[in-house]
N, C-alpha and C positions, 0 to 999 in steps of 0.2 A: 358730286363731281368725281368722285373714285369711281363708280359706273362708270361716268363718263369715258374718263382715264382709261379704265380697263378693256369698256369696249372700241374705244381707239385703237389702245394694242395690239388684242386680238383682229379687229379688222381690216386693219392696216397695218399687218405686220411686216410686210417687205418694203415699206418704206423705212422701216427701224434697222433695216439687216446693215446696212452702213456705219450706223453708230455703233448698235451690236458688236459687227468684226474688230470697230476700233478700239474700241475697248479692253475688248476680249487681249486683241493682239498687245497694248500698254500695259494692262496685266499682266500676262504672261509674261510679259517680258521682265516686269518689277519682280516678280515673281522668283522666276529664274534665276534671277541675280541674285537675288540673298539666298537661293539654295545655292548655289554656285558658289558663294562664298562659302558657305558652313561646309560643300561637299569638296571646297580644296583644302580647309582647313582639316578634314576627315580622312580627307585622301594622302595630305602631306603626315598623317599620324604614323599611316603605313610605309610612308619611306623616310621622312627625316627622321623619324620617332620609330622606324624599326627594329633599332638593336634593341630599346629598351621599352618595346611595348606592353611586356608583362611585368613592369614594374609598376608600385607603388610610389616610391618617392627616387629621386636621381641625385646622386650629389658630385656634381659636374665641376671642372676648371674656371677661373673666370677670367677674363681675358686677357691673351699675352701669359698665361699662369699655367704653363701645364700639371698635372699632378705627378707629384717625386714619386717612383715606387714605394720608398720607404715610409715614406708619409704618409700614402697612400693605404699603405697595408697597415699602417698602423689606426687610421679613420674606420679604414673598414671594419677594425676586433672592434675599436670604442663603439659601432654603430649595432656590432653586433650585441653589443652588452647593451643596448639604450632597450626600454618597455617598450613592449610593443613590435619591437622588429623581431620577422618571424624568418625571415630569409636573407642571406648578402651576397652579392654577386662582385669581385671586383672585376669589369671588366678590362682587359686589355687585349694587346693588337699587333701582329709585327709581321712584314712585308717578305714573302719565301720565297724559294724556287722549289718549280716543281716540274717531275720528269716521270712520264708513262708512255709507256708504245711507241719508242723513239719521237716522244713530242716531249717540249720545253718549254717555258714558259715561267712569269715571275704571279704573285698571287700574294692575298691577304689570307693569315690566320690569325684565328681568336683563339682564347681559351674557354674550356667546357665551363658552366654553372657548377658548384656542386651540389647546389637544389637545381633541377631541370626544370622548373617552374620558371627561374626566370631566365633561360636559353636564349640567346638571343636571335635563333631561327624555327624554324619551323622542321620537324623531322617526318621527310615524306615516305622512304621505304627502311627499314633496315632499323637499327639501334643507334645509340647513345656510344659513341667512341671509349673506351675504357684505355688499358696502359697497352702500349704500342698500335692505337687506332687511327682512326682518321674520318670523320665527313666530309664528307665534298658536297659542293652545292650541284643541284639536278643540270645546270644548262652544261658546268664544265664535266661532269662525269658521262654526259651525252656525246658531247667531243670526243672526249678519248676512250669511248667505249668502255668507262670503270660501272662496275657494278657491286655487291655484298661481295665481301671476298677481294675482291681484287687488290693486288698490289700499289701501292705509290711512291714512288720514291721525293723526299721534302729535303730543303737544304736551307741553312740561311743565303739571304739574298747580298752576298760579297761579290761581288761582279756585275758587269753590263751584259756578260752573254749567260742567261738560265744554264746550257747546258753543261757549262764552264764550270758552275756553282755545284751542280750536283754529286759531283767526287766526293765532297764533305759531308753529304746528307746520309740520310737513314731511311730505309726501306719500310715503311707502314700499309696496317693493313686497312683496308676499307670498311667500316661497320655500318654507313647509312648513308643518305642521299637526304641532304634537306635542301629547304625550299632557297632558293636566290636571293639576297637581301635586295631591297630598293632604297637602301639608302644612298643619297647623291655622291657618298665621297667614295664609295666603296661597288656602286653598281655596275656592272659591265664587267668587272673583274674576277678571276676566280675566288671561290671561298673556301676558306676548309675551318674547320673546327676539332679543337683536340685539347686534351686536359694540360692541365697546370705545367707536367714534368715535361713532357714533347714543345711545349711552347718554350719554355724557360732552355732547354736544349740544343732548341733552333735559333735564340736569340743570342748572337755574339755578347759577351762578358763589355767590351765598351762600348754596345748599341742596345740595349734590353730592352723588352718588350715594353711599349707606348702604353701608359693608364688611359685609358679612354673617360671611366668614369666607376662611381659604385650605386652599383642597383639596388632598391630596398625592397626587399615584401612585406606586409604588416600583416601582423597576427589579424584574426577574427575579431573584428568587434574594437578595433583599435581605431582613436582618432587620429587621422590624417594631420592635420594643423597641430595636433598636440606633440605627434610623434617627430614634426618637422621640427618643431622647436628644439626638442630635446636633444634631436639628432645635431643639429648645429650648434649646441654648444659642446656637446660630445666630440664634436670633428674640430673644433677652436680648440679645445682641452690637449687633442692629440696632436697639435701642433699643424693642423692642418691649416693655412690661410687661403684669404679670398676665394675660397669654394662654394659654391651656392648649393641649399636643398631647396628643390623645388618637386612637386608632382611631374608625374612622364608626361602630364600637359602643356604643363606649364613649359616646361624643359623643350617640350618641343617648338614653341609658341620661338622662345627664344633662338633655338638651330635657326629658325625660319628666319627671323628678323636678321640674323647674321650673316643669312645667305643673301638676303635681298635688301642689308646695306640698311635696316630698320623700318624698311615699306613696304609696303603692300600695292604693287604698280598695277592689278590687274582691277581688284573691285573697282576702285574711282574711276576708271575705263570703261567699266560694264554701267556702273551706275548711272554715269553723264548719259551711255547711250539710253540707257531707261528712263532717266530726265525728258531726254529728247522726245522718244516714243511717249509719253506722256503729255509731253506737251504737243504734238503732234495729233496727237488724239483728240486735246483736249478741242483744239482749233476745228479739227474735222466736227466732233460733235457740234459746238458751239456754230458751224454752218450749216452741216446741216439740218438741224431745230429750225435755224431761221428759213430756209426754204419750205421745211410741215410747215410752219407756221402761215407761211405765205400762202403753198398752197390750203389750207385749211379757214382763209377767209371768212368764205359766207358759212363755213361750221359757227366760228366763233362767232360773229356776227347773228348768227340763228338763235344761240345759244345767249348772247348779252338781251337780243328779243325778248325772247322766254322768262328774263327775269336772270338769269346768272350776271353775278357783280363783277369787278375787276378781280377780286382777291381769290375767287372760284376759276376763274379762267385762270388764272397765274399759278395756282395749287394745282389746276390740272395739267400746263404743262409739266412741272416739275414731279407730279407723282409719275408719269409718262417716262420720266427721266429717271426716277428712282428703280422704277420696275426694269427698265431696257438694263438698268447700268449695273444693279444686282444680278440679272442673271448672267450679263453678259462676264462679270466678274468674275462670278461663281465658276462658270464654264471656264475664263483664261486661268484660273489658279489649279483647275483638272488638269487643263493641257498643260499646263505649267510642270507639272507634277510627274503629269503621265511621261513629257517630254525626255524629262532629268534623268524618270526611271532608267528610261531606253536606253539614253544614252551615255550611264555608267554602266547598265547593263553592259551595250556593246563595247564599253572600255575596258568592261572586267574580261572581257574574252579575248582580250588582243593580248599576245606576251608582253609588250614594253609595257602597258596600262592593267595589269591584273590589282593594280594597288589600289584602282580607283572605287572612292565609297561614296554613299547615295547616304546624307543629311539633310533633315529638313528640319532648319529653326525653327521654333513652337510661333515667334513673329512674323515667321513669311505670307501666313495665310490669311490672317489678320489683317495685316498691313497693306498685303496685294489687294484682297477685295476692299477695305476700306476706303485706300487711295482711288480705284476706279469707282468705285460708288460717290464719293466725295468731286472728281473730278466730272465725274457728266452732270452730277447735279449742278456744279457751280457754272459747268459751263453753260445748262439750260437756260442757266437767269435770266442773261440779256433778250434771246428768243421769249421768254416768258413773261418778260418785261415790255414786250413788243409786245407780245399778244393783247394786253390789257389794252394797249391803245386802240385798237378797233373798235369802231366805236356801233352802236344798235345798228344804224342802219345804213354800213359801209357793205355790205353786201355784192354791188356793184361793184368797187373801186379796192384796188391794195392801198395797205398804209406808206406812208411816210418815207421815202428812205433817207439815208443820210446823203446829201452833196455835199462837194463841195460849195456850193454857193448858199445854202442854209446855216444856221445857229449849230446846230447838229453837225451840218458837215465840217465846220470851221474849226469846234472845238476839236472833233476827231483828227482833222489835219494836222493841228499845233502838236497834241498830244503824241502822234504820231513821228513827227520833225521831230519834237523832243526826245522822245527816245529810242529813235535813229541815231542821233549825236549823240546822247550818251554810251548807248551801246557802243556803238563806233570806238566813241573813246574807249571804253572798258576794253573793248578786244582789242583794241591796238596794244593799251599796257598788259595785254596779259601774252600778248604774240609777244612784245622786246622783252621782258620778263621771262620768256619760257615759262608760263605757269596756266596750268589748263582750266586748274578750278576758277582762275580770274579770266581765262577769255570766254569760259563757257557761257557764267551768266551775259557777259557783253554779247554774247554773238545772240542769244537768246530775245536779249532787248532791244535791239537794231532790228533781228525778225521781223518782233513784232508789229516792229515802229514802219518798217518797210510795208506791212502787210497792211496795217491801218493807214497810210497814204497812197495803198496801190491806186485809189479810184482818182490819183493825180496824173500819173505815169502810164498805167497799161492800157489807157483810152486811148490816148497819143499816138503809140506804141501799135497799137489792132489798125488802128485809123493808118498808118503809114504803109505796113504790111499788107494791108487792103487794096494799095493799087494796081498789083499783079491782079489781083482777083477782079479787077474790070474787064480783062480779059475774057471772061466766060462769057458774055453780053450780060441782059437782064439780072439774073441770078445773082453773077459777082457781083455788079453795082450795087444793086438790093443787099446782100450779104455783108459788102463793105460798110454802105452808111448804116445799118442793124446793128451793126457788133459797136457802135461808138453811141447809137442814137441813146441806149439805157448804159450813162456810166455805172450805175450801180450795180445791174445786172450782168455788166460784161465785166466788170472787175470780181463780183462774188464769183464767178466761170471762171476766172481764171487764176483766183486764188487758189480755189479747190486741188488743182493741177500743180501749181505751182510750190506748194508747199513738198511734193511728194518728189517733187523732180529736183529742186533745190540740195533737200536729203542726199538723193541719191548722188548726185555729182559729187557733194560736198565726201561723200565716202569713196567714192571712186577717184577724186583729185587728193581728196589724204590718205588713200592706201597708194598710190603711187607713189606720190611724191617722198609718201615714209620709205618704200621700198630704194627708191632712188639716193633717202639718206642715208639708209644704212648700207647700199654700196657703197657709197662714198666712203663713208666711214669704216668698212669693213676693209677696205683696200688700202687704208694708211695703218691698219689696227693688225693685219695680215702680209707679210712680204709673198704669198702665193695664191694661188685658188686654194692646192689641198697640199699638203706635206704629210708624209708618215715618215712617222720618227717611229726609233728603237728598233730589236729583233725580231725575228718572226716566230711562230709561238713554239717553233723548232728549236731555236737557238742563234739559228744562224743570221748572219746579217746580210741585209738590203744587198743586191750589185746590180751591176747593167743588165741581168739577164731580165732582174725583176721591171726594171725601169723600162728594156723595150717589149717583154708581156703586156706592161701599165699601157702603152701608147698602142696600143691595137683594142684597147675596148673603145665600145662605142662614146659618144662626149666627152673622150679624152683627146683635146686638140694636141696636149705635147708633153712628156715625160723626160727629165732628167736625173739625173745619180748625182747627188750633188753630195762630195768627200770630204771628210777631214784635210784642214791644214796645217793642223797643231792645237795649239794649246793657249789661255793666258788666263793670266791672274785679273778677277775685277770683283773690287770689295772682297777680297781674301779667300773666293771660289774661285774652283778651276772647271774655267767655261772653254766650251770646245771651238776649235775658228774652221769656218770651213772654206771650202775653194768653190769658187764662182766662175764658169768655162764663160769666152765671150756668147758661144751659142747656147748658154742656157740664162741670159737676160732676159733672154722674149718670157719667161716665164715667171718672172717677178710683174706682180700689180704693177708698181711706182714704176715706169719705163723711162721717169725723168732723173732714176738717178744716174750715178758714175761713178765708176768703180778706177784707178788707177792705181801705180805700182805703190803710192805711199801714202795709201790712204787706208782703210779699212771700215767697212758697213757698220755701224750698233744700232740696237733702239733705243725708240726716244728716250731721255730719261737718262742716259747710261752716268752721266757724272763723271765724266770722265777728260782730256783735251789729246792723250794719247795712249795707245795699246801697245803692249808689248808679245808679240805673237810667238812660241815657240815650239822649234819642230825636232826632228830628228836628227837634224844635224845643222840648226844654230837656231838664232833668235834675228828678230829685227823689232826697231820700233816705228811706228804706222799713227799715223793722225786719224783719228776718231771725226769720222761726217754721220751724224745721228738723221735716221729716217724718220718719216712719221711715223713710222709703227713700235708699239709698245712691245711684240711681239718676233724684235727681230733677231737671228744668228750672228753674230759675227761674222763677217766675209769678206773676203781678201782675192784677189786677181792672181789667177793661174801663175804667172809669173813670180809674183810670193809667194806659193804654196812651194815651187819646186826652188825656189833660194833657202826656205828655212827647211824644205822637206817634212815629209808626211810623218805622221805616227808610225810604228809599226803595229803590225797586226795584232788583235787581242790585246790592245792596251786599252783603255777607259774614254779615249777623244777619238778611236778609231770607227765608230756607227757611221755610214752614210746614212742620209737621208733623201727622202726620193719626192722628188717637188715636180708635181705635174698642172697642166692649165688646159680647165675641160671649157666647153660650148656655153657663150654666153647666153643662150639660146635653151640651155635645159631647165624644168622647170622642178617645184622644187620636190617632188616625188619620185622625177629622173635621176635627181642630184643623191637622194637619198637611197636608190636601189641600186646606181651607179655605186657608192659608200659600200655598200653592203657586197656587191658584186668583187670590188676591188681588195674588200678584207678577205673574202673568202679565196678568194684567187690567188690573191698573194701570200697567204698563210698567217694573216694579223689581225689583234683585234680591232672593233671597228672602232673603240675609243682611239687609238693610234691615229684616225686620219684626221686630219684637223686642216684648217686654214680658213679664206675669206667662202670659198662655195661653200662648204659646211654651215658655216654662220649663218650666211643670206640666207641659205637652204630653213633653216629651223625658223630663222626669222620672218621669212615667206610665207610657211606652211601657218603661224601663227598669224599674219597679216591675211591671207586668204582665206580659214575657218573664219575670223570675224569677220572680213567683206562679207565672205557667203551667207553667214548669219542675219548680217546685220543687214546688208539688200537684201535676203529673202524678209524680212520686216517690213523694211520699209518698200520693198514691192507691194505688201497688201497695203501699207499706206497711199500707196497710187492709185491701186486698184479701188481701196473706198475713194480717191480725189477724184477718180473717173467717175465713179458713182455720185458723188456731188455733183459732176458734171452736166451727169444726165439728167439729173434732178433739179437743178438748174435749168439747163435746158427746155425739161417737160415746164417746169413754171413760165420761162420765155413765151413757150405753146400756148398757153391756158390763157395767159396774157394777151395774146396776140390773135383770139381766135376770130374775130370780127375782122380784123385787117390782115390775114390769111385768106379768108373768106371773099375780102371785098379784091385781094389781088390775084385771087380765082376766078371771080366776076370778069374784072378787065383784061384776062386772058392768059394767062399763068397757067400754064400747067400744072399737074400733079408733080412730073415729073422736076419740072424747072423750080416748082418751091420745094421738095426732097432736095435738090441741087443748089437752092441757096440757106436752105439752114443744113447741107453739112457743110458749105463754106463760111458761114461763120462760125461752125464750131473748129473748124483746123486752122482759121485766122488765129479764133484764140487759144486755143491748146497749142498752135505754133507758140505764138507769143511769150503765152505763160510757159512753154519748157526753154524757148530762149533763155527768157527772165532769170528762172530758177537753174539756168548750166553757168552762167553766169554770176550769179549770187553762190551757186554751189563749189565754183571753180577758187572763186576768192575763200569763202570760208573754209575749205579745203585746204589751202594753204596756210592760212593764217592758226587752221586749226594744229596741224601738223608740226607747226611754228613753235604749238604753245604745248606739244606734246613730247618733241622730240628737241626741239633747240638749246636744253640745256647742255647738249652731248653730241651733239651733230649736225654739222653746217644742213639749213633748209633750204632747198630751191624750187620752186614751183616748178611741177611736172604736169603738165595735163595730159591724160587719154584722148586725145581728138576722136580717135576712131569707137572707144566705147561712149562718150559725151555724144556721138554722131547717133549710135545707137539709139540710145536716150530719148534724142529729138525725136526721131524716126517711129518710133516705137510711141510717145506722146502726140503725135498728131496722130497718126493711123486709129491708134487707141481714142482721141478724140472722135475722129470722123464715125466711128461704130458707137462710140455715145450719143450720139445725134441720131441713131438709124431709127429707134424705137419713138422717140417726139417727131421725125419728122411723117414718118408713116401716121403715126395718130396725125399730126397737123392734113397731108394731103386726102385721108381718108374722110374727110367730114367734108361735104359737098357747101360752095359757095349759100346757098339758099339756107340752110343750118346754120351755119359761122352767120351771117348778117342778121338772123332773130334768135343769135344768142346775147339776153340780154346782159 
């Protein structure tokens, strides 16, 4: 029966290319995912873990604990003294000014290593800063045209205006250009690096420079877990508390978990969807088997003749299965691979993404082809469990199918009912719950349960839809009662379809709908589209000239200057208040608030029942009306700005801030080169602009790479359902070729029967993409629900116009699945079809 097996394969190979692709494509996808996770855990080494990537072991703060200098340096000698430690780095960090070629600007410096081994940059031209030097990183010495040699002038950062600061600084000279860190807290900002005496210099006597952390090297040959131990009681000895050593892995493992609150939001995202494509596969396979098998009849049949037993026909489907699903495997874990490479490749080539690295877990590959191997065999079963029931001399006749009015089709129904309802229930409590991992399996098992009772519903359903299609004369009639006379055969048609279309809405009504929450939510979390805060990298600060520049680029519907009004006290800071003109309301999200002479704007949260606001020439106090937004200024009405009066100039609460409201209508690559255009223009960095577009913007561009990913996926999952389709269909044909034949006989055209089997195929590829925009529209919400609802109000959003697509796109795609069965069906002359027996 391996013969057998084998030369089925081979001879019938493009019958296999459907399970093949789907395979391949579930793979790849599982695949991916667990490189994807080891290559962001690889990628975040290079930015959260940048300062300290040439280290050995880190002995870090712990939380809420920063490290005392004193303490600090004194950790460091004990650590220097511990076995083993062959280098010490203490890092630290203190926030400058800095001024070249009539430009200004504020910046982070570190201090040098005094082993260059554990630097914590990369040195791209030039040398190692020695006593009165300086590196700069490559993007800000590009800026201000600094090269080896050149001058820079550094100041401690005592002021709001850079150029203000500079009076107090010191003139240094340039020794090198290193590489830009991609650390999060410190990226986008200028860098500079310089030894011990220049830092300590620049650091005001009551603001000293910030310990960041102390970096270890270990000698040759030294254990790591031995030297941690030792070092930790070393650092408790010197008085150091609650400091952790850990490895630069470990250390970074941890940055990461702080950033993202102790989770990891993105793998169980990719994973579900690779669950999904999995199961999505599995389904495809598991149909189409059962149509070879169908078609393959009088094979099997010939073959129980001959002497082959049940247990040979059954080994021979599933070795069929073995072989298709190995290689198919084998190929998606390439692509899988090949994929990744490309594209960290092309991330290592973009300036914001040079950080990105290419890991592949030593389990990816393993587990990818195991799981696909494992998966098409299991789903062969049931086909191969069929196959055995054909019996010697069924030659003539297909087997059995499941109705509903049989033993077979009854249990299938209940089972089916069953776990519709409980699926059902599962996603519901995983939608009011916000919890994805619990609506996933629910939605998974209502699927299923929906898909094992299709042959109750989509009969009904084709049969209603059908009576337009009497309109054709002959053909539609014929086509209408066709598509209901075989429930079984028009419900497995119109699963095939249904499963790929369902998919696709289901991702097209939760990338909406998410988009739509998080405006929502970005508009009570933001009091603007964009705000830029602070000086310009000149020194100087924001005014009207900049605010009506802003309002002449393009998708910027409107720009205001919006000023200091003073000053107040909240929780023991001094937070700046600013003035709110009536014509610069249009430019606040919240258009429901209200602003009056005795009241005053906060964000949510503020704790407060009254503000006391003061200016240049008094004070008043002002009832606190808190926004939704976490993110808001203080604001107070024209009227109170000029009763308590303004700051005067080059005081500390005197920055305007320049609040503009671009085209709802821009998407988020416009939004992002709009950012970019507006930094360059106005002379700021582009961390400066912030607000709700900025947000949406990143949040978009991340919701749009997965839609694109995840429908270009599930597109080849259509593409194989169309392929079931047609396979389907052609079985229909083989079926039907006697009663094709005979309605040839009594006057049927070639034409008019091509005319009624493509009107049943687009009765039911209509149906089943209804079914599935429908099924995809609700899980789409509910999914969204259970993704997003911990954090922001859900409301179902549908696409009508891409859902419209959808349809459009599944019937047409139907009606061309029919083109190849029905041409074989008109091409075989009536007299042929009646003595085929």
């Amino acid at each position: 029966m391996l013969t057998v097996a084998l030369a089925e394969v081979k001879a019938h190979a493009r019958r296999f290319v459907a399970v093949g692709i789907a395979v391949m494509v579930a793979v790849g996808f599982l695949t991916a995912t667990l490189m994807v996770n080891a290559s962001s855990e690889a990628s975040l080494a290079n930015t959260v873990g940048a300062g300290f990537r040439n280290a050995d072991l880190v002995i870090a703060p712990g939380p809420d604990e920063p490290l005392e200098p004193a303490a600090a340096e004194s950790a460091a000698a004990a650590s220097a003294a511990t076995g083993g430690v062959a280098q010490t780095y203490l890092q630290r960090q203190a926030y400058i000014a800095f001024g070249a070629a009539g430009t200004a600007g504020f910046g982070v410096l570190q201090n040098l290593s005094k082993d260059t081994a554990l630097n914590p940059a990369e040195l791209l031209r030039g040398s190692w800063p020695a006593a009165g030097e300086v590196a700069v990183d490559e993007a800000t010495a590009k800026r201000l045209q600094l090269a080896e040699g050149a001058t820079l002038r550094l100041a401690p950062a005592g002021g709001s205006v850079a150029a203000e600061s500079l009076a107090a600084g010191r003139d240094l000279t340039v020794s090198g250009i290193i590489e830009p860190s991609n650390d999060p807290l410190t990226m986008g900002q200028p860098q500079f690096l310089a030894p011990d005496a220049i830092l300590d210099g620049l650091s005001p006597a009551e603001s000293p420079a910030a310990v960041l952390n102390i970096q270890l090297g270990l000698a040759d040959g030294a254990d790591a877990g031995t030297v941690r131990d030792a070092v930790g009681a070393a650092v408790s000895a010197a008085g150091l508390r609650g400091a952790t050593v850990n490895t630069a892995a470990e250390h970074t493992k941890e940055r990461v978990a702080g950033l993202t609150g102790g989770s990891d939001p993105i793998t169980p995202v990719l994973l579900a969807f690779a669950l999904v494509a999995i199961f999505v596969c599995g389904l495809v396979v598991a149909n189409t088997f059962s149509v070879l098998v169908a078609q393959r009849t009088r094979d099997l049949a010939l073959l129980r003749c001959i002497g082959a037993d049940r247990k040979q026909i059954r080994r021979s489907v599933l070795v069929e299965a073995l072989l298709v699903g190995t290689l198919s495997s084998v190929a998606g874990v390439v692509v899988a691979m090949a994929l990744m490479a490309g594209l960290v490749g092309w991330l290592r080539q973009q300036p914001d993404t040079a950080f990105a690295a290419l890991a592949i877990p030593p389990f990816a590959v393993p587990l990818g082809a195991g799981a696909g191997i494992l998966m098409t065999v299991l789903a062969a079963l049931a086909p191969a469990r069929a196959a055995t029931a054909v019996a010697p001399l069924a030659a003539l006749r297909p087997f059995e199918e499941a109705r509903a009015g049989n033993r077979k089709g009854r249990a299938r129904l209940w089972i089916g009912l069953v776990l519709t309802a409980a699926g059902a229930v599962v996603l519901g409590l995983g939608a009011a719950r916000a919890s994805l991992l619990v609506a996933l399996p629910g939605g998974l098992l209502s699927f299923i349960g929906l898909l094992m009772c299709a042959s109750v519903f989509v009969p009904p359903l084709v049969s209603a839809a059908g009576a337009p299609a009497r309109a054709f004369g002959v053909p539609g009639r014929l086509a209408a009662v066709n598509a209901v006379r075989n429930p079984g055969r028009t419900s497995a048609t119109a699963t095939a379809l249904l499963i790929g279309v369902t998919l696709v809405a289901m991702m097209m009504t939760g990338a909406q709908t998410a988009r739509t929450a998080f405006d929502s939510e970005l508009a009570t979390q933001y009091p603007v589209d964009v705000s830029i805060a602070g000086p310009a990298m000149d020194g100087t600060a924001l005014d009207a000239r900049d605010a009506a520049a802003a309002a002449e680029y393009d998708g910027v519907a409107a720009a205001g200057l919006v000023t200091p009004a003073g000053f107040a006290e909240v929780d023991g800071m001094r937070t700046g208040v600013y003035r709110l003109l009536p014509e610069q309301k249009r430019l606040l999200q919240d258009q429901t608030l209200v602003l009056d002479d005795e009241s005053v704007l906060m964000a949510e949260g503020s704790g407060v029942a009254t503000l006391t606001v003061t200016g240049s020439r008094g004070e008043k106090e002002l009832t606190v009306v808190e926004t939704g937004s976490m993110a808001f200024p203080p604001l107070v009405s024209a009227a109170v700005a000029d009763e308590v009066g303004a700051p005067a100039a080059g005081s500390p609460d005197a920055l305007p801030q320049l609040w503009l409201a671009v085209d709802r209508d821009l998407d988020a690559a416009a939004l992002m080169q709009l950012r970019a255009d507006l930094a360059a223009g106005l002379g700021v960095e582009e961390y400066q602009l912030s607000g709700a577009a900025i947000e949406r913007a990143a949040f978009n561009q991340v919701i749009d790479v997965l839609l694109l990913v995840v429908t270009g996926l599930l597109a080849v999952a259509v593409l194989i359902a169309l392929v079931g389709v047609a396979n389907t269909l052609s079985l229909s044909v083989l079926e039907r070729t006697r009663e094709s034949a005979l309605l040839r006989a009594l006057g049927l055209t070639r034409r008019q029967l091509r005319g009624m089997l493509a009107l049943e195929a687009v009765l039911v590829a209509g149906v089943a993409a209804l079914i599935g925009i429908a099924l995809g529209v609700l899980y789409g919400w509910l999914g969204a629900q259970s993704a997003l609802g911990a954090f922001a109000t859900v409301a179902p959003d549908v696409p009508w116009l891409q859902l419209g697509s959808v349809l459009a796109v599944a019937v047409i795609a139907g009606l061309l699945a029919s083109v190849l069965p029905a041409r074989r069906a008109a091409r075989l002359s009536p007299v042929e079809g009646l003595a085929t027996a």
